[in-house]
DRENBAVEX-184059 format. One record per residue (C-alpha): x, y, z; chain. Coordinates in nm, 3 decimals, decimal comma. Example, Ala and Ser with C-alpha at 12.3 -4.5 7.8 and 13.67 -1.06 7.14 Angstrom:
<sites>
+---------+---------+---------+-------+
|      px |      py |      pz | chain |
+---------+---------+---------+-------+
|   1,230 |  -0,450 |   0,780 |     A |
|   1,367 |  -0,106 |   0,714 |     A |
+---------+---------+---------+-------+
</sites>
This chain:
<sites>
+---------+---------+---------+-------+
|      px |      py |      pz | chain |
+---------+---------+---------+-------+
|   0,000 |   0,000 |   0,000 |     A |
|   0,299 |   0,234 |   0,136 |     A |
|   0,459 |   0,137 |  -0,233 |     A |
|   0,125 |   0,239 |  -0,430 |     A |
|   0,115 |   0,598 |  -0,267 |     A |
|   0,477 |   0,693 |  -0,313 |     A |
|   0,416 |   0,588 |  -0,686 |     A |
|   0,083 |   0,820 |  -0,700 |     A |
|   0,220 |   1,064 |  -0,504 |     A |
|   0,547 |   1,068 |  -0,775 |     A |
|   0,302 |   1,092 |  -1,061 |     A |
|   0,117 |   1,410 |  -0,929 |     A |
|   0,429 |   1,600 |  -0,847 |     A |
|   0,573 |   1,490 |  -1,205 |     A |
|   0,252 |   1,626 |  -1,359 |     A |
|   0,282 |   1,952 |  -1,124 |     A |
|   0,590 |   2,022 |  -1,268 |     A |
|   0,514 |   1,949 |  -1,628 |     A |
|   0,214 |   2,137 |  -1,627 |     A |
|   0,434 |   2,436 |  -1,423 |     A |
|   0,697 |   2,403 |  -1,697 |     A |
|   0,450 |   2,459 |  -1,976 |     A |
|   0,278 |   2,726 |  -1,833 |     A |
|   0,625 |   2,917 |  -1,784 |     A |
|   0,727 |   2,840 |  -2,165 |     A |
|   0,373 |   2,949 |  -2,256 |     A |
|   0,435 |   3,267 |  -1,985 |     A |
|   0,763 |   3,357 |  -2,223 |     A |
|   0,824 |   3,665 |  -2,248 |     A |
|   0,707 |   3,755 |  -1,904 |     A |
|   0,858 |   4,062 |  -1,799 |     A |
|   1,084 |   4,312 |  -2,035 |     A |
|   1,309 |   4,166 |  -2,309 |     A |
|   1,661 |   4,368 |  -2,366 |     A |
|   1,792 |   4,355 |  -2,726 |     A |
|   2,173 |   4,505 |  -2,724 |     A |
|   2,278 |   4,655 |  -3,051 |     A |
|   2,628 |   4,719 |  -3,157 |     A |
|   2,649 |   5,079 |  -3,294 |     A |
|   2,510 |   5,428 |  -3,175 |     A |
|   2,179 |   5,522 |  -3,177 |     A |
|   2,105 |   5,576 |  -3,612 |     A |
|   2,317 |   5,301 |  -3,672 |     A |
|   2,158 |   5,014 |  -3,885 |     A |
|   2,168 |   4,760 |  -3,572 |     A |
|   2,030 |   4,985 |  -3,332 |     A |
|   1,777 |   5,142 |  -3,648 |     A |
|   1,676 |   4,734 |  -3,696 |     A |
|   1,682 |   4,654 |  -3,344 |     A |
|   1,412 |   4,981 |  -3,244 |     A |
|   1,199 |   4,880 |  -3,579 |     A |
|   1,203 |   4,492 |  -3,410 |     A |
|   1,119 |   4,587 |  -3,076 |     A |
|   0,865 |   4,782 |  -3,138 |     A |
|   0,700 |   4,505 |  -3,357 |     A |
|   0,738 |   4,250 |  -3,060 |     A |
|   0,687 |   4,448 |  -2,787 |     A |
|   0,313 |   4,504 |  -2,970 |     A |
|   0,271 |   4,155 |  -3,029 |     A |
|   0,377 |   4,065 |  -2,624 |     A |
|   0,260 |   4,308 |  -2,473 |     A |
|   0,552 |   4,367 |  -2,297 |     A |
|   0,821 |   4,611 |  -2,366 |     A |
|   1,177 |   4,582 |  -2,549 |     A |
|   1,426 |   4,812 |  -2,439 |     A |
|   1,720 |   4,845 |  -2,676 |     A |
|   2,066 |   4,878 |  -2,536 |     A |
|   2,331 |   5,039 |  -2,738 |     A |
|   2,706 |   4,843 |  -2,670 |     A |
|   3,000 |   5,023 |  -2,912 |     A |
|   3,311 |   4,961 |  -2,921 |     A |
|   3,572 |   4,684 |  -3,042 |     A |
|   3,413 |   4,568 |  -3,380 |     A |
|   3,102 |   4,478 |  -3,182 |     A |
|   3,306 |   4,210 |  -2,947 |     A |
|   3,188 |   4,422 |  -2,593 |     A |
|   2,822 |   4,371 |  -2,715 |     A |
|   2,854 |   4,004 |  -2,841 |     A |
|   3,031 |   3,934 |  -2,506 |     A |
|   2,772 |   4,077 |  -2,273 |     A |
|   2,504 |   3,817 |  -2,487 |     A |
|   2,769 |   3,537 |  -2,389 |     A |
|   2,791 |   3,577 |  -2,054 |     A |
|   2,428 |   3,664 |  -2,033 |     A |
|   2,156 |   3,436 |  -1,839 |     A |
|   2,009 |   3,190 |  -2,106 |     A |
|   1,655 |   3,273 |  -2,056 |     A |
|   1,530 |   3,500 |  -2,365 |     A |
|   1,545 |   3,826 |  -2,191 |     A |
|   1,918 |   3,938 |  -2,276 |     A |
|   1,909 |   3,926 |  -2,680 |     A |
|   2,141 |   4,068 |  -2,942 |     A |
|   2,123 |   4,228 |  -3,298 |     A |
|   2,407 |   4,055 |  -3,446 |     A |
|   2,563 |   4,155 |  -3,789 |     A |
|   2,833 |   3,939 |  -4,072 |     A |
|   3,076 |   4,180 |  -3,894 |     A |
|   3,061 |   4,080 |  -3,518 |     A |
|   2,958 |   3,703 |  -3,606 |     A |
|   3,172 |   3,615 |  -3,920 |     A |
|   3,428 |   3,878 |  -3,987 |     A |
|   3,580 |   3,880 |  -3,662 |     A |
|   3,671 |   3,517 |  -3,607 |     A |
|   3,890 |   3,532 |  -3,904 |     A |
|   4,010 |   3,883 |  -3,835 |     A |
|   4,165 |   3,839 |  -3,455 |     A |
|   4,352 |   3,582 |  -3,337 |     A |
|   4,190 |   3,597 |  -3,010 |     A |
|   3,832 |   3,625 |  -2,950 |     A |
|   3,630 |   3,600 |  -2,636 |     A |
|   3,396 |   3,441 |  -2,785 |     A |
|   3,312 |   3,170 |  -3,053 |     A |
|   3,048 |   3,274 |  -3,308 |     A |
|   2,909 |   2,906 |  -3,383 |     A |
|   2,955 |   2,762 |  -3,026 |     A |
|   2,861 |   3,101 |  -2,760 |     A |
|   2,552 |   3,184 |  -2,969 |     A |
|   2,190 |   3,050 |  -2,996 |     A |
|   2,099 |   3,182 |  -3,333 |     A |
|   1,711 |   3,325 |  -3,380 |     A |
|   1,638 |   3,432 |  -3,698 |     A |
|   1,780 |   3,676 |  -3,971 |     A |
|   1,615 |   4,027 |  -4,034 |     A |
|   1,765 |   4,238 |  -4,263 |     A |
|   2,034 |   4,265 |  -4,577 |     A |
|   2,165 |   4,593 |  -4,624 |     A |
|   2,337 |   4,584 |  -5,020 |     A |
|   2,628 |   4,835 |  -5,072 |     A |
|   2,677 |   5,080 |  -5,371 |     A |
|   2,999 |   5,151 |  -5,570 |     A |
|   3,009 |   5,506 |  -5,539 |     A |
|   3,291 |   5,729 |  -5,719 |     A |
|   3,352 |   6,114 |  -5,729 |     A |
|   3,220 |   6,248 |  -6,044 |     A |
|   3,543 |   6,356 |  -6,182 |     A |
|   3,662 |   5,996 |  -6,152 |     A |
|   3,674 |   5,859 |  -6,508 |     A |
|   3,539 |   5,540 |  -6,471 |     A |
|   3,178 |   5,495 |  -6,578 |     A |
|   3,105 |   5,145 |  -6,476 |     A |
|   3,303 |   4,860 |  -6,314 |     A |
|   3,469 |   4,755 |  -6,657 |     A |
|   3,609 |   5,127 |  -6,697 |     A |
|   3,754 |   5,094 |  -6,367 |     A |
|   3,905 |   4,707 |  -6,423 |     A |
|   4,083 |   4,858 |  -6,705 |     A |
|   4,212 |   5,184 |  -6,500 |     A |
|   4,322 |   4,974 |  -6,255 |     A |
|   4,501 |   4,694 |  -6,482 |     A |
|   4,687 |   5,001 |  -6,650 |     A |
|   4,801 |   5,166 |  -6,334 |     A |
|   4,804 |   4,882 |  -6,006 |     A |
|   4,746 |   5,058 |  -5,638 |     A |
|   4,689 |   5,398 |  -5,835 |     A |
|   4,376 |   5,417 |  -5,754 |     A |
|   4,213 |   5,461 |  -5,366 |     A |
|   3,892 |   5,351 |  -5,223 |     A |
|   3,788 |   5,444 |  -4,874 |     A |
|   3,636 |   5,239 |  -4,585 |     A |
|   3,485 |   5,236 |  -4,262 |     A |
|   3,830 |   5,076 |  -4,118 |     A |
|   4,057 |   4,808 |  -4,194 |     A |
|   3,835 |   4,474 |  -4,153 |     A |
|   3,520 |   4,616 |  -4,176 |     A |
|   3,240 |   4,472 |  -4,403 |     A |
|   3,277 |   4,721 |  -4,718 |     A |
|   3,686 |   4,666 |  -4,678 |     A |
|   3,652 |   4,304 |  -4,741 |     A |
|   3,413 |   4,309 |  -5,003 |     A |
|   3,609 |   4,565 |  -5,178 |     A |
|   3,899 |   4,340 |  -5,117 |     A |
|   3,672 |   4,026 |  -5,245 |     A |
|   3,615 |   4,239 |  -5,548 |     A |
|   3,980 |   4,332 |  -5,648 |     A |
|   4,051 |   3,954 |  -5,641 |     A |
|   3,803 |   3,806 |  -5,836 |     A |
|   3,895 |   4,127 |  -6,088 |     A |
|   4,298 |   4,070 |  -6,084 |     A |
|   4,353 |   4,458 |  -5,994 |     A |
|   4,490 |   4,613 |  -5,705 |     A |
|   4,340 |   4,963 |  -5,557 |     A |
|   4,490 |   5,140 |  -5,272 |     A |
|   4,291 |   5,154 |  -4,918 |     A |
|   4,234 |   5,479 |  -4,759 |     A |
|   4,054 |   5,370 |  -4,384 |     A |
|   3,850 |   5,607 |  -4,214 |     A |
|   3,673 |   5,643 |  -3,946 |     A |
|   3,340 |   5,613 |  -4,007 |     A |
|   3,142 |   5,464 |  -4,327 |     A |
|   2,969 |   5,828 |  -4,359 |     A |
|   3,305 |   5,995 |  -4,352 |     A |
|   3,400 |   5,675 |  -4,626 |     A |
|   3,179 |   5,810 |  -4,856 |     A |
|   3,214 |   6,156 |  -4,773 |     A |
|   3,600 |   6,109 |  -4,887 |     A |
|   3,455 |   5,991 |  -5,216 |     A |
|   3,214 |   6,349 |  -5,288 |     A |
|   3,530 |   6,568 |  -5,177 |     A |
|   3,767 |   6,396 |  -5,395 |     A |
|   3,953 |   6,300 |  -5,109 |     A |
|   3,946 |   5,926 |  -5,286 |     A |
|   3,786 |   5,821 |  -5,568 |     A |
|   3,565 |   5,507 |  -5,459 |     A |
|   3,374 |   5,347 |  -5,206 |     A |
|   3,148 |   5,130 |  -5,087 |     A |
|   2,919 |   5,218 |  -4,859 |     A |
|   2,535 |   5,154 |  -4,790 |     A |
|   2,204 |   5,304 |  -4,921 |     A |
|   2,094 |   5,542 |  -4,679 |     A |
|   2,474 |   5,693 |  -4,665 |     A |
|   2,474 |   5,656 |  -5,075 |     A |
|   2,139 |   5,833 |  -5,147 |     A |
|   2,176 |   6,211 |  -5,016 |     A |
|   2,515 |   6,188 |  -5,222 |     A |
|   2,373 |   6,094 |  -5,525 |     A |
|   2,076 |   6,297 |  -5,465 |     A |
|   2,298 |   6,568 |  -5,506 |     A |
|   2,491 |   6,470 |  -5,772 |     A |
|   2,833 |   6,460 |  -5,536 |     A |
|   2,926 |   6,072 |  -5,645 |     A |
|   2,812 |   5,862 |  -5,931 |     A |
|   2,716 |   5,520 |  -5,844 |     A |
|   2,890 |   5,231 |  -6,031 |     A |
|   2,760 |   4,907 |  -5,926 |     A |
|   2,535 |   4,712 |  -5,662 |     A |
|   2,691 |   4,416 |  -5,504 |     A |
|   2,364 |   4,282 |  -5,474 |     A |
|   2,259 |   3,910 |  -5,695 |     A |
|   1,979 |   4,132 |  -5,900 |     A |
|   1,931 |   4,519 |  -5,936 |     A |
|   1,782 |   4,718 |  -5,690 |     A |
|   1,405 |   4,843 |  -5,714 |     A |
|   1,344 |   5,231 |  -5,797 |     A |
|   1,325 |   5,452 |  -5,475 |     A |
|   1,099 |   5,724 |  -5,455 |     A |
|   1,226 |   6,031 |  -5,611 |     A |
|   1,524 |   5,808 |  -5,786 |     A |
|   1,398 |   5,589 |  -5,997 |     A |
|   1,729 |   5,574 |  -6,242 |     A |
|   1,829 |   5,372 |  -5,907 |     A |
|   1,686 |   5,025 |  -6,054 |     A |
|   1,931 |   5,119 |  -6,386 |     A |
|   2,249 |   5,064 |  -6,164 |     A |
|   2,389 |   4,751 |  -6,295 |     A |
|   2,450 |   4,483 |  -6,054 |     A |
|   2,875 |   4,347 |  -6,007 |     A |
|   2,831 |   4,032 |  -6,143 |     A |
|   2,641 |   4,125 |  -6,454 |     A |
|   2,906 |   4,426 |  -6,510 |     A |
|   3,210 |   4,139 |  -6,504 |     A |
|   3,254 |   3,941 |  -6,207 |     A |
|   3,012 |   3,673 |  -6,228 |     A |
|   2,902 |   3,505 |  -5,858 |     A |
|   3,008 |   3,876 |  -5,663 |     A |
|   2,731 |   3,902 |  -5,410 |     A |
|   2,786 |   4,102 |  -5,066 |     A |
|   2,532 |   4,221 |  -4,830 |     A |
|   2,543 |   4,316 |  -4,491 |     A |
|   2,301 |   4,109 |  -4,293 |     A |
|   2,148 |   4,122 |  -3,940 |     A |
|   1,942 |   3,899 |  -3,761 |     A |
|   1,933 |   3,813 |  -3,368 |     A |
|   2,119 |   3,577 |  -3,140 |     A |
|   2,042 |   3,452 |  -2,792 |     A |
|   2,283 |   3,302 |  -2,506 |     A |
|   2,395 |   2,954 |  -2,578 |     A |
|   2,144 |   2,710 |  -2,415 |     A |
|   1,895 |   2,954 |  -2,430 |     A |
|   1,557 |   2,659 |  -2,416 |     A |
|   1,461 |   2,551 |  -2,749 |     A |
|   1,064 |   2,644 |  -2,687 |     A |
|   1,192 |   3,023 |  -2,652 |     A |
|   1,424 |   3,006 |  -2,976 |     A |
|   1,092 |   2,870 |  -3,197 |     A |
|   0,897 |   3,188 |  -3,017 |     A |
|   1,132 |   3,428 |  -3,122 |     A |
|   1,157 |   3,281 |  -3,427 |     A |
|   0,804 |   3,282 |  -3,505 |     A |
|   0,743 |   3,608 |  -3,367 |     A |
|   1,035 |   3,778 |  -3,561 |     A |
|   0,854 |   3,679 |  -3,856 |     A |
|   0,543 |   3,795 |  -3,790 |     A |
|   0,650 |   4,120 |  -3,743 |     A |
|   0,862 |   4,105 |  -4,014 |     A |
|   0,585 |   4,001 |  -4,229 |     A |
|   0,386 |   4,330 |  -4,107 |     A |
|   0,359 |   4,562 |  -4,382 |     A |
|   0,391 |   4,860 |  -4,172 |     A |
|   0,715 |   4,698 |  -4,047 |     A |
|   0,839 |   4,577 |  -4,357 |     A |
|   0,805 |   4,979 |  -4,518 |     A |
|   1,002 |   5,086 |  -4,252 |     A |
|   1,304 |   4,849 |  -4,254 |     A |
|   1,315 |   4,926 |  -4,629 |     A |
|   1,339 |   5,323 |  -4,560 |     A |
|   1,627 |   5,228 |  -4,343 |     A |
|   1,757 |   5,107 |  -4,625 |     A |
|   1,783 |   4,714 |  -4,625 |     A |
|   1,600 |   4,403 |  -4,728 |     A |
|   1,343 |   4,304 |  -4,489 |     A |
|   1,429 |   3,894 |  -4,453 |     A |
|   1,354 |   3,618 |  -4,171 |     A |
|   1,427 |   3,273 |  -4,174 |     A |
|   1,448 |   2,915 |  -3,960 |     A |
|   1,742 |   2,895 |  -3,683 |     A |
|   1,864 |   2,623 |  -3,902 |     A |
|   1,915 |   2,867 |  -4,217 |     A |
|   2,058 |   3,103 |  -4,001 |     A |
|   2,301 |   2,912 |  -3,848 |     A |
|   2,421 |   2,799 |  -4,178 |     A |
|   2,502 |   3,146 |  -4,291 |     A |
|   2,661 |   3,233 |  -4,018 |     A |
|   2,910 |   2,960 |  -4,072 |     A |
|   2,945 |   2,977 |  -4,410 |     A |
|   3,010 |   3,346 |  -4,392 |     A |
|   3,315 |   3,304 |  -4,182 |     A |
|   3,431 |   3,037 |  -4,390 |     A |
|   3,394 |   3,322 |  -4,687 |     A |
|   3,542 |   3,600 |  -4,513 |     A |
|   3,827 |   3,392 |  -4,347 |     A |
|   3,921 |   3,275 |  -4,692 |     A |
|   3,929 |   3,656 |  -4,815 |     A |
|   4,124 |   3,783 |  -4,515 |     A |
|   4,410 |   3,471 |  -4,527 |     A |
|   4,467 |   3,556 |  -4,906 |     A |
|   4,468 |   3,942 |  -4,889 |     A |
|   4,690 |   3,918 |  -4,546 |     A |
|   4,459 |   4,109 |  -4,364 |     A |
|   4,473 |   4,175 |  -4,016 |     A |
|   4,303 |   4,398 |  -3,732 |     A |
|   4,454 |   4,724 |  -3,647 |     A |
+---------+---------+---------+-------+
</sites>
């Protein structure tokens, strides 16, 4: 008799705490969820990761506070999401440059991008224009592989700093071309591209939003997309969807875009991944949402933790690859 009432007494406490363990996954998110972002407030993480939280905090009914973490090619941010409790609340807007530039770039990382990170979902490409000063004579991207064949290293391009997205893809660009340019780093990718409209250096790439005002005002002339198809028109620009894309101007297979998409804690439970998941891309399937993650200049995009995980790695195998043969290395 004793035997039959521990064995009944078992059962109800496992079903107690089954049925308390569901209602706490369905409770998820229960109190306010933190998303950190990696540049200043304007920057495209912290842009994407205000547009997000927004979206979910609607949706939950609980708010998202955005937390802005600069410094060190987004490593203090990533590291704070490392060391973070693995519970959903602590979140961050990862980017290619933080998750699969930097492994290849320093020889010492505090963290490891495939092993430290629970990866959500993706939620935004940014492409990047070719931009050159007007009195550059280059008209397209074959103009300039010919230039730069004639006269190796004579010509300068300007980045947001040595390792940054736009320097590798530049760099990626040069090599599948055979030509060598000469990097000018700056500080900034605004200051980049502001290099370009002075004359300071003839080329760039840099994103859309930074682009546009340029070419609005006639300050650079826009060479390429290193997108895999043209861009659509923009309002007020429609000669935008005429930009030719890099690999139907020469360099067949050149495709670069900066993406974004969020990362949890390692271990973070699989029930609150698949939320996240599914609630990224419901708001991102919101066209209010959608319209303004295109105004900030990117590709509105989601997809399965799988997918995402899969990028991430295959990204670092891309940009490792790029950084061994150019002999890159952070400054």
């Amino acid at each position: 008799m004793k035997a039959i009432v521990r064995i009944l007494v078992g059962c109800m406490l496992w079903a107690f705490a089954a049925a308390g363990a569901s209602v706490a996954q369905e409770a998820y998110p229960a109190r306010a969820v933190k998303i950190i972002a990696l540049n200043p407030p304007g920057g495209v993480s912290d842009t994407l990761a205000r547009i997000l939280g927004e979206g979910l905090g609607a949706l939950w009914g609980k708010p998202v506070v955005v937390e802005n973490k600069v410094g060190a090619a987004g490593i203090i941010g990533s590291e704070q999401v490392r060391t973070a409790e693995p519970d959903g609340y602590t979140l961050l807007m990862a980017f290619v440059g933080n998750l699969s530039i930097n492994p290849g770039l320093y020889k010492k990382l505090s963290y490891d991008s495939e092993r430290d990170f629970a990866p959500v979902s993706l939620v935004g490409r940014s492409p990047l224009m070719l931009i050159g000063n007007p009195a550059f004579p280059a008209r397209d991207l074959g103009d300039l592989v010919r230039l730069a064949k004639q006269k190796p290293d004579a010509i300068t391009y300007s980045s947001a700093g040595v390792g940054n997205g736009a320097h590798l893809a530049m760099e990626l660009l040069q090599d599948m071309a055979g030509i060598r340019l000469f990097h000018i780093p700056y500080k900034g990718g605004p200051q980049a591209a502001l290099a370009v409209a002075s004359g300071e250096v003839q080329l760039s790439l840099t994103t859309i939003p930074t682009a546009l005002p340029l070419m609005r005002g006639g300050q650079v002339r826009t060479l390429a997309v290193t997108t895999k198809e043209r861009l659509p028109a923009i309002d007020g620009m429609p000669e935008v969807a005429e930009i030719p894309t890099v690999a139907e101007s020469g360099l067949a297979g050149y495709e670069v875009t900066t993406w974004f998409g969020v990362v949890a804690p390692a271990k973070t439970p699989a029930a609150i991944i698949e939320k996240l998941n599914r609630d990224i891309g419901t708001v991102l399937g919101q066209p209010r949402i959608r319209e303004q993650i295109a105004n900030a200049g990117l590709v509105p995009e989601a997809d399965s933790p799988e997918e995402f995980r899969a990028l991430i790695a295959s990204e670092t195998r891309r940009w490792k690859d790029v950084i061994d043969a150019r002999g890159i290395a952070a400054q």
